[in-house]
TIDO-841129 format. One line per field, with one value per residue: residue number from 1; chain; x, y, z of N, C-alpha, C, O in turn. Coordinates in nm, 2 decimals. Example, Ala and Ser with C-alpha at 12.3 -4.5 7.8 and 13.67 -1.06 7.14 Angstrom:
BEGIN
k	(1:2)
c	(A:A)
nxx	(1.32:1.28)
nyy	(-0.57:-0.22)
nzz	(0.78:0.71)
caxx	(1.23:1.37)
cayy	(-0.45:-0.11)
cazz	(0.78:0.71)
cxx	(1.32:1.29)
cyy	(-0.33:0.00)
czz	(0.78:0.79)
oxx	(1.42:1.34)
oyy	(-0.33:0.11)
ozz	(0.85:0.80)
***
This chain:
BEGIN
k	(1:2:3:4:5:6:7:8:9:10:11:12:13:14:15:16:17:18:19:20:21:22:23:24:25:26:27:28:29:30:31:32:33:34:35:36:37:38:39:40:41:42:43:44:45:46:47:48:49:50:51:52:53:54:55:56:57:58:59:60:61:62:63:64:65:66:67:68:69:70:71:72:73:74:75:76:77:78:79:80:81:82:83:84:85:86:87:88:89:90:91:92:93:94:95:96:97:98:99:100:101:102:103:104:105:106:107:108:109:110:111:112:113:114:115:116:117:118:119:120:121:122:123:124:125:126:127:128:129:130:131:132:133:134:135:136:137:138:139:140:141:142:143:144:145:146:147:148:149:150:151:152:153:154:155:156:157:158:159)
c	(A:A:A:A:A:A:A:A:A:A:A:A:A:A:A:A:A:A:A:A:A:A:A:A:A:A:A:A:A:A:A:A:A:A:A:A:A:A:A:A:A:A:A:A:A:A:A:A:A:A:A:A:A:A:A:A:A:A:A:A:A:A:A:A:A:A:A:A:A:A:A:A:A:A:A:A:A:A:A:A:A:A:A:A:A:A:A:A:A:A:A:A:A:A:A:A:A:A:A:A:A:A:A:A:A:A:A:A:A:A:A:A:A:A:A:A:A:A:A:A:A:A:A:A:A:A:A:A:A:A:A:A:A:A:A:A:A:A:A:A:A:A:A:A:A:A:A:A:A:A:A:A:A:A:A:A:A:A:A)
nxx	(1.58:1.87:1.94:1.93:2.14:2.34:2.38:2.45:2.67:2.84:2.84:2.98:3.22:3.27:3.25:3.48:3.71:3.68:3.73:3.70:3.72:3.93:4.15:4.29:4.57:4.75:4.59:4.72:4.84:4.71:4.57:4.43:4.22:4.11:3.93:4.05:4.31:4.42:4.43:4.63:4.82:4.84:4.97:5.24:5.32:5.38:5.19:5.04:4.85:4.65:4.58:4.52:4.26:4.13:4.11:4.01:3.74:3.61:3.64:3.68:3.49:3.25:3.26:3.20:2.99:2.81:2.83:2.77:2.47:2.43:2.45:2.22:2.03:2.04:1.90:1.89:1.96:1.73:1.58:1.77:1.89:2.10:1.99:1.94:2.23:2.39:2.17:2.26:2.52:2.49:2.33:2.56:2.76:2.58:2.58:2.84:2.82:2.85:3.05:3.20:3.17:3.14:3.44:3.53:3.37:3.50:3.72:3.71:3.61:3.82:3.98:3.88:3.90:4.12:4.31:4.47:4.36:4.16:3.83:3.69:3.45:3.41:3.24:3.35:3.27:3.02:2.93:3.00:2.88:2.63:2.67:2.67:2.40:2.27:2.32:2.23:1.97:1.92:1.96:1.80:1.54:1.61:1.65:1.37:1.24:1.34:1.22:0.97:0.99:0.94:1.08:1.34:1.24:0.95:0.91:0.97:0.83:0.49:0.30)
nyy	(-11.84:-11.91:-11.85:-11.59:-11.60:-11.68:-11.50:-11.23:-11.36:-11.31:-11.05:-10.97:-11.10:-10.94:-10.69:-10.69:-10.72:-10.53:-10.16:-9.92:-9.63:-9.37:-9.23:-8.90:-8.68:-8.37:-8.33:-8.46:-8.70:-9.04:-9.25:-9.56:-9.83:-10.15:-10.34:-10.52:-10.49:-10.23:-10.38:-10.57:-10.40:-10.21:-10.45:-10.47:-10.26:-10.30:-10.29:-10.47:-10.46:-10.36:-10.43:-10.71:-10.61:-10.48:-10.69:-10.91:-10.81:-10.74:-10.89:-11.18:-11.23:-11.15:-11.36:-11.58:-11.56:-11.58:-11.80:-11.95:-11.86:-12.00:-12.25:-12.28:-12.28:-12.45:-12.78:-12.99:-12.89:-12.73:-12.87:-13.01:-13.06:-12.83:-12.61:-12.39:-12.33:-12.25:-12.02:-11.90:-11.79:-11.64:-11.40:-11.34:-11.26:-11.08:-10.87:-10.71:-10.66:-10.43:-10.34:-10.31:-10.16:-9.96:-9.92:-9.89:-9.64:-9.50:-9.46:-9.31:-9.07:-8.97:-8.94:-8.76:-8.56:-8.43:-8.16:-8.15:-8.36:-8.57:-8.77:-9.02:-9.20:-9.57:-9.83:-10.08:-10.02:-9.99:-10.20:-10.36:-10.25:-10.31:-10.57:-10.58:-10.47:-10.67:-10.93:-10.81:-10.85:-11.11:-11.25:-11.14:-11.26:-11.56:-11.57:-11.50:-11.72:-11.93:-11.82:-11.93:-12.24:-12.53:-12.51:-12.71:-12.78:-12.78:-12.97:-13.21:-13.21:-13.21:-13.08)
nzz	(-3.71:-3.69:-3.98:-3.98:-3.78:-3.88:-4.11:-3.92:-3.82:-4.05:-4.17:-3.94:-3.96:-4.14:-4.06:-3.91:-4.08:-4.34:-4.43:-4.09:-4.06:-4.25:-4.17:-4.24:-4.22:-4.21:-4.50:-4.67:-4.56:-4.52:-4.35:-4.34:-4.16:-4.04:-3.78:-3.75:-3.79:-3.72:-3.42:-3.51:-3.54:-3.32:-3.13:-3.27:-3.20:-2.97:-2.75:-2.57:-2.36:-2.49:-2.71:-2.63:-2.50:-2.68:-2.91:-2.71:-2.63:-2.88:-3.03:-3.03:-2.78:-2.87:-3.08:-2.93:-2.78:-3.03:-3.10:-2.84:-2.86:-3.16:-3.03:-2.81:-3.00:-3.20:-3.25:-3.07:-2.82:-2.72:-2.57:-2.35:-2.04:-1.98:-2.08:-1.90:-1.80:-2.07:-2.09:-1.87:-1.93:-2.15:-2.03:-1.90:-2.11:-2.21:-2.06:-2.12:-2.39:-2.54:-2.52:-2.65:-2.88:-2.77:-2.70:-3.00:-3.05:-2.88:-3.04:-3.23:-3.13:-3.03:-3.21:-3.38:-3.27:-3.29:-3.40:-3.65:-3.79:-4.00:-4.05:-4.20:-4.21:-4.21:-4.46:-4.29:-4.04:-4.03:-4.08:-3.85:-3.67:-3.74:-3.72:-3.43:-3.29:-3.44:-3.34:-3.07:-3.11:-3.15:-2.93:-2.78:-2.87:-2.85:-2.57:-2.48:-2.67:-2.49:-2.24:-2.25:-2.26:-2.07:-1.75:-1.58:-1.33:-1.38:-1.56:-1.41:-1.21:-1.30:-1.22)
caxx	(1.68:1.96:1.97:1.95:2.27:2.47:2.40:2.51:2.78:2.87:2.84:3.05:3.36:3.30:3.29:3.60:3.85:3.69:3.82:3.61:3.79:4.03:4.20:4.38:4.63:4.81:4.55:4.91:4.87:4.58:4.53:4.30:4.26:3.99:3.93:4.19:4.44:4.44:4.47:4.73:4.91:4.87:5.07:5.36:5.35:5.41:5.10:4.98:4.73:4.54:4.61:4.45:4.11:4.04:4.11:3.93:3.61:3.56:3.69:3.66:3.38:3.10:3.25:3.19:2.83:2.75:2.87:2.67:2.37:2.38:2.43:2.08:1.94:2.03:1.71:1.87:1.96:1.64:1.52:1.86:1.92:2.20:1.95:1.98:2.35:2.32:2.10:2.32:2.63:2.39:2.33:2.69:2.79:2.49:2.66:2.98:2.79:2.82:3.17:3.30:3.07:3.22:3.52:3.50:3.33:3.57:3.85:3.64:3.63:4.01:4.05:3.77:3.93:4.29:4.26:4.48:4.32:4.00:3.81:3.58:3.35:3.40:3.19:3.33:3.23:2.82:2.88:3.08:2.75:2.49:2.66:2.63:2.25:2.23:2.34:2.16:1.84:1.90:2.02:1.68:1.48:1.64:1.62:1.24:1.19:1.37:1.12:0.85:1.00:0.95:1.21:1.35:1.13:0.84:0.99:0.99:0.65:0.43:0.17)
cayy	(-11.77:-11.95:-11.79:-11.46:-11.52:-11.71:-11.39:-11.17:-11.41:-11.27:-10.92:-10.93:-11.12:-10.84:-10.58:-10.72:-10.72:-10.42:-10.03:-9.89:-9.55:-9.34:-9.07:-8.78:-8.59:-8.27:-8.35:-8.57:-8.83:-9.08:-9.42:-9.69:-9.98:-10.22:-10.34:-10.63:-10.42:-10.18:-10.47:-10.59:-10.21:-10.23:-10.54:-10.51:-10.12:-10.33:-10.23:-10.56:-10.50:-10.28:-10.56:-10.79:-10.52:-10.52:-10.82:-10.97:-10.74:-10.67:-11.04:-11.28:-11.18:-11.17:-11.48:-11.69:-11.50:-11.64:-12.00:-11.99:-11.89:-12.15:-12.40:-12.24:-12.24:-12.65:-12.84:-13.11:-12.82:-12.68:-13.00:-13.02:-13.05:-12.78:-12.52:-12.32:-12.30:-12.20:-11.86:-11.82:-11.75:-11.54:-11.31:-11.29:-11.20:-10.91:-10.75:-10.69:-10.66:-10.28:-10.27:-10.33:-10.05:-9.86:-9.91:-9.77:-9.50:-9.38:-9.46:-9.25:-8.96:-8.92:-8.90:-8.65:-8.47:-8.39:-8.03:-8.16:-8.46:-8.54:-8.92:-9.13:-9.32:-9.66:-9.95:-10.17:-9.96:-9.98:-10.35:-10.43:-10.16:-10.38:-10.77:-10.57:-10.46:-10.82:-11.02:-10.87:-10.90:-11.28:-11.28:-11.10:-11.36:-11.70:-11.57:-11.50:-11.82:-12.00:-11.87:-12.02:-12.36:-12.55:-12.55:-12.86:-12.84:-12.82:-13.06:-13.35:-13.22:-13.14:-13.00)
cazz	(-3.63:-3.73:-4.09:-3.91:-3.69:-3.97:-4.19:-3.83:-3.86:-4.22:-4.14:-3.83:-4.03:-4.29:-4.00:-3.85:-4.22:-4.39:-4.31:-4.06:-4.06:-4.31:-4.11:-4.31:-4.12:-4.28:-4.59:-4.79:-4.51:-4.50:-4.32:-4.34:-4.09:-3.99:-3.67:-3.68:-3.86:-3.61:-3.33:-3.51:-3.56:-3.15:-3.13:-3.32:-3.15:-2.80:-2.70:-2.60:-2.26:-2.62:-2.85:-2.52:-2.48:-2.80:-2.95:-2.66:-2.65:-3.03:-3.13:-2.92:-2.72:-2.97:-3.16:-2.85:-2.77:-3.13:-3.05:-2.78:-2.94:-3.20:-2.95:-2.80:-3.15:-3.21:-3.15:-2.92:-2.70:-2.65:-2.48:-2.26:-1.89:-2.03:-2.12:-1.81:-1.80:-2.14:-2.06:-1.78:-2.02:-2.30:-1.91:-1.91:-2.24:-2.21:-1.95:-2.21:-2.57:-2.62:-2.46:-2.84:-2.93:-2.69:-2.78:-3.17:-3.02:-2.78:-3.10:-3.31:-3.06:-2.97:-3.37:-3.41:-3.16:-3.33:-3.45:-3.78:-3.89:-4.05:-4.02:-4.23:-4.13:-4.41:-4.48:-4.16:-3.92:-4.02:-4.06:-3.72:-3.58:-3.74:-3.61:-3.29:-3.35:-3.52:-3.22:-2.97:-3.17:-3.17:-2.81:-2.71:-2.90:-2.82:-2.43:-2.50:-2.68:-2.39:-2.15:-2.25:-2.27:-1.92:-1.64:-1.52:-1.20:-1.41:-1.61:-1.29:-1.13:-1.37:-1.09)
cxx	(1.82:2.03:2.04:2.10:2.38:2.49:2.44:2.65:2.89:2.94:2.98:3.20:3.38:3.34:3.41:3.74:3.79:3.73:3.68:3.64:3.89:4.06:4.27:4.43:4.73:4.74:4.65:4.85:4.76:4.63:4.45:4.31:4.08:4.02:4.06:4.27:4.50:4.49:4.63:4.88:4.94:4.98:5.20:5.37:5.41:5.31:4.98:4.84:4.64:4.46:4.46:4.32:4.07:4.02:4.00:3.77:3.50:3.59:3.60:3.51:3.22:3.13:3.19:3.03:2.78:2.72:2.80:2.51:2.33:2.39:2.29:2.02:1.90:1.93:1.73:1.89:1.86:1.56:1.62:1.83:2.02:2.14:2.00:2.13:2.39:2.30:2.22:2.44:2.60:2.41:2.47:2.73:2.71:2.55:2.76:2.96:2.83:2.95:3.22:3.27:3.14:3.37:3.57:3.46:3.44:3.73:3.85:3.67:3.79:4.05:4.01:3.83:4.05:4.24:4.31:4.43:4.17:4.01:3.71:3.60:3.35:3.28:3.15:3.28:3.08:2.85:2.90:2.93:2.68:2.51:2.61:2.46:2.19:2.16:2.27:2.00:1.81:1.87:1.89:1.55:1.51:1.61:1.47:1.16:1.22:1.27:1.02:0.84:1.01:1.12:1.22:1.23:0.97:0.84:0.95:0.85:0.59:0.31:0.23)
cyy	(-11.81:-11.89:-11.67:-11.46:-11.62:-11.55:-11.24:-11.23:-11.34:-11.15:-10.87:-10.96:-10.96:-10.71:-10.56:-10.67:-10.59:-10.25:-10.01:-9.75:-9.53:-9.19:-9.02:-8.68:-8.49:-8.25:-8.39:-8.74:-8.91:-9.25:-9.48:-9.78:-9.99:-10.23:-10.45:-10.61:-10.33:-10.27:-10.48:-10.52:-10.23:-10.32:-10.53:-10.34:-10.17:-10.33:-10.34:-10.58:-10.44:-10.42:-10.65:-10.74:-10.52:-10.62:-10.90:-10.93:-10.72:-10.78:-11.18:-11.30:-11.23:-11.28:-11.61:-11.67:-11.55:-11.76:-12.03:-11.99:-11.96:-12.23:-12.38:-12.30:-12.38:-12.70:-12.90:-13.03:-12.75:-12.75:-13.04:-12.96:-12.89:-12.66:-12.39:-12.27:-12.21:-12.03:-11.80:-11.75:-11.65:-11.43:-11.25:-11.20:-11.04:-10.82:-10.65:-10.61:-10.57:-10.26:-10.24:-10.22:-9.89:-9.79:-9.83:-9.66:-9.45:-9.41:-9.36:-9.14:-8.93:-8.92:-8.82:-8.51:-8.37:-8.30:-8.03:-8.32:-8.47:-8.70:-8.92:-9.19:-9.40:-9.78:-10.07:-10.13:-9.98:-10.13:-10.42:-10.37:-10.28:-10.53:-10.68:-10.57:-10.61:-10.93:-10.97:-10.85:-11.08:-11.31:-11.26:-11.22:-11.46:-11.65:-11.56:-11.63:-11.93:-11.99:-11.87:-12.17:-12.36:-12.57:-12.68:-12.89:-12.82:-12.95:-13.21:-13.35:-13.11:-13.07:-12.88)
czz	(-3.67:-3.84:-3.98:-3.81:-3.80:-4.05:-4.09:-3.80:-3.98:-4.18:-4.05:-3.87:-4.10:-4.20:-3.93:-3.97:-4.30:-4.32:-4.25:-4.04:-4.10:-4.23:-4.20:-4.21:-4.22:-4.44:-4.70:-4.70:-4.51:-4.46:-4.31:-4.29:-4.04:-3.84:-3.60:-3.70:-3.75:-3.45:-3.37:-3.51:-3.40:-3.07:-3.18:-3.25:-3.03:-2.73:-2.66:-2.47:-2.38:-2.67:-2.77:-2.52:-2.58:-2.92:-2.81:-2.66:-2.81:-3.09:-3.10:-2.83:-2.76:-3.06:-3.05:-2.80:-2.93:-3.14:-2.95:-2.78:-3.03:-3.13:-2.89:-2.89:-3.18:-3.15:-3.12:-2.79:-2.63:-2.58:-2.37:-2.14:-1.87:-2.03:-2.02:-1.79:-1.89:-2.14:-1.99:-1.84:-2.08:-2.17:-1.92:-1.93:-2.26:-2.17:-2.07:-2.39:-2.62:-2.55:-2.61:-2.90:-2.88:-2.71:-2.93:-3.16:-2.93:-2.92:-3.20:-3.27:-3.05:-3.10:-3.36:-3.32:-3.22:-3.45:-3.63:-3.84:-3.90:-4.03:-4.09:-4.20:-4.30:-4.35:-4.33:-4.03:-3.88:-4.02:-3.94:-3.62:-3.58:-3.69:-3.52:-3.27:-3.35:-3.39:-3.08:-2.99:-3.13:-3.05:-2.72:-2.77:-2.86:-2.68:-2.39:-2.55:-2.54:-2.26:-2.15:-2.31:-2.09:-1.86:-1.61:-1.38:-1.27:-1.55:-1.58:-1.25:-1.26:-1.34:-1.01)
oxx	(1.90:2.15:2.14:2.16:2.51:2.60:2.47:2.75:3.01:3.06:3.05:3.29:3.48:3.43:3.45:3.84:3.88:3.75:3.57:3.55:3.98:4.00:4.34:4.36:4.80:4.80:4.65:4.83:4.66:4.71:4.36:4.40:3.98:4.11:4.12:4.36:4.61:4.58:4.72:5.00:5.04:5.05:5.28:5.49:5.49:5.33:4.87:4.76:4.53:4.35:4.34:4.25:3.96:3.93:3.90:3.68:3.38:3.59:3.50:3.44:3.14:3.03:3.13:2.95:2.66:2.61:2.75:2.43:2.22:2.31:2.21:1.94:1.79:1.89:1.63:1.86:1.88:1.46:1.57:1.76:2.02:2.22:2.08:2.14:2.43:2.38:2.28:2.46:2.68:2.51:2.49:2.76:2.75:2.56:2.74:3.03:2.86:2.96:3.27:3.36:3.16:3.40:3.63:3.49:3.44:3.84:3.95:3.74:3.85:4.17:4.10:3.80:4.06:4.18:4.25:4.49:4.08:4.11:3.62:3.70:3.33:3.25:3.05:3.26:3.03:2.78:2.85:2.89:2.66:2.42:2.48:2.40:2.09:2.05:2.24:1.93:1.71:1.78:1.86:1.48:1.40:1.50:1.43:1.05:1.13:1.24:0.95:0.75:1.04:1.23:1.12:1.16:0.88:0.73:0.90:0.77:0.62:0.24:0.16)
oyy	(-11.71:-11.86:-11.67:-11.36:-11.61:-11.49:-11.14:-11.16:-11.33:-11.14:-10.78:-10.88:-10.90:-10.64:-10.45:-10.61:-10.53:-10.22:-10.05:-9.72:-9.60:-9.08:-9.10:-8.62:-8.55:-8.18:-8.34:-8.85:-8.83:-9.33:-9.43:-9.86:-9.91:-10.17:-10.46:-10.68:-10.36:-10.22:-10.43:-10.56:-10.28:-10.29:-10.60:-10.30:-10.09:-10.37:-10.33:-10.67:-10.50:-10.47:-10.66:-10.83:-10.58:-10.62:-10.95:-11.01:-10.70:-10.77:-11.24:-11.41:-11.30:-11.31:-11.72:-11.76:-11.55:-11.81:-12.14:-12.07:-12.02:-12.32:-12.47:-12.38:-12.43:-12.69:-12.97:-13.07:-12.70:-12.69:-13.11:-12.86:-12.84:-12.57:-12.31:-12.15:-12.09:-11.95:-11.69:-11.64:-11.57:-11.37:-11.13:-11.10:-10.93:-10.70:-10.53:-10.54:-10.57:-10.14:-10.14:-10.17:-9.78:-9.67:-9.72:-9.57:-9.33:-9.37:-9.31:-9.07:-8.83:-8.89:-8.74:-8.39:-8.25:-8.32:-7.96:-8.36:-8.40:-8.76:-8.84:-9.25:-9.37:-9.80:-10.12:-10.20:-9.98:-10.19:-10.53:-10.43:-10.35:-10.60:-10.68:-10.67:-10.66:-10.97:-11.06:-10.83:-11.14:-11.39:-11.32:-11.27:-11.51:-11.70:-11.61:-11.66:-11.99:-12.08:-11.82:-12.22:-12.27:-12.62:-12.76:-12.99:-12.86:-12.99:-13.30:-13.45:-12.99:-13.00:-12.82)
ozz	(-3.67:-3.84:-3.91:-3.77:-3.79:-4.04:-4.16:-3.76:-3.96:-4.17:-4.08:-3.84:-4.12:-4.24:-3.90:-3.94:-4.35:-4.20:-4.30:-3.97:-4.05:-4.23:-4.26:-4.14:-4.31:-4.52:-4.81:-4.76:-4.49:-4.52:-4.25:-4.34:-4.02:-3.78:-3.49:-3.64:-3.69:-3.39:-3.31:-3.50:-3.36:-2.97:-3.12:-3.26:-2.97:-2.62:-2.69:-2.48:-2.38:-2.66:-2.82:-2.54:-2.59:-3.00:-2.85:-2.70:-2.83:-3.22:-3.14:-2.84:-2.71:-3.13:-3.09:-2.78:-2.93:-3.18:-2.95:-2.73:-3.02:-3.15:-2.93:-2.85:-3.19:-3.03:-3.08:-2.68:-2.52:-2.53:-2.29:-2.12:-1.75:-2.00:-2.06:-1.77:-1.86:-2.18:-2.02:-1.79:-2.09:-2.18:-1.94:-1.86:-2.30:-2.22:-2.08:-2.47:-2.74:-2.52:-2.65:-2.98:-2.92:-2.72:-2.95:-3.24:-2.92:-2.88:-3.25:-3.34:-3.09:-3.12:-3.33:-3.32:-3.20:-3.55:-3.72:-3.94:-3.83:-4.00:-4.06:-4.15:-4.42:-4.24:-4.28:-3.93:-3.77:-3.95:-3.92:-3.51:-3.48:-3.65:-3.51:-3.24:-3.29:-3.36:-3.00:-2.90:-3.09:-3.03:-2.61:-2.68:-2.81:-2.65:-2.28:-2.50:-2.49:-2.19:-2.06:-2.37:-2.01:-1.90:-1.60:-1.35:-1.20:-1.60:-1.65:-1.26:-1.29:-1.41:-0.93)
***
């Protein structure tokens, strides 16, 4: 499992810095931005509660839902007093996973929409999909492996 979220690791850098959409507007004009480029377009526009939503959701978010999966994944942690706390975070993070997803899709649409421009779909877009996919492949397995390790109260009393 580890391989599997270093190489959702990979993916998700790659889905972050490559384009995930080239709009063409009047068929002269064409732009291309990734996911951090775009952030960063948001930022220097002023635009910083954006900058904040999607740098936190589509950055941030799923880097720290990773980090806490390897810490899961580490074989002194699956014997910790810690475990539980742990899950409780992975629960969290669930809640949120597909906001990022969400996001791209509703950035997608309000392009799609504008009667003079056209949009490809590039490269970052299927790889920022599949970390998402990736991660909560992992996230559904480590929470599956975790319950069928013992709880602390069966832990203490083994009766």
């Amino acid at each position: 499992m580890k391989i599997l979220l270093a190489i959702t690791f990979i993916v998700f850098i790659a889905g972050l810095v490559t384009p995930i959409i080239t709009m063409t507007k009047f068929v002269l004009l064409e732009n291309t931005f990734s996911v951090l480029s775009g952030a960063l377009g948001l930022l220097k526009e002023g635009q910083f509660f954006l900058f904040v939503l999607i740098t936190g959701f589509s950055v941030m978010l799923p880097l720290l839902k990773m980090a806490v999966l390897y810490k899961l994944l580490s074989d002194k942690q699956q014997a910790s007093v810690h475990l539980d706390r742990y899950l409780h975070w992975m629960h969290l993070f669930g809640k949120w996973s597909m906001l990022d997803v969400f996001v791209v899709a509703v950035l997608v649409v309000a392009v799609k929409l504008g009667a003079i421009a056209s949009v490809e779909m590039r490269f970052g877009l299927y790889a920022f999909t599949a970390a998402v996919v990736l991660t909560m492949y992992v996230t559904a397995r480590v929470v599956s492996l975790a319950d069928g390790l013992p709880t602390k109260a069966q832990q203490t009393n083994p009766l």
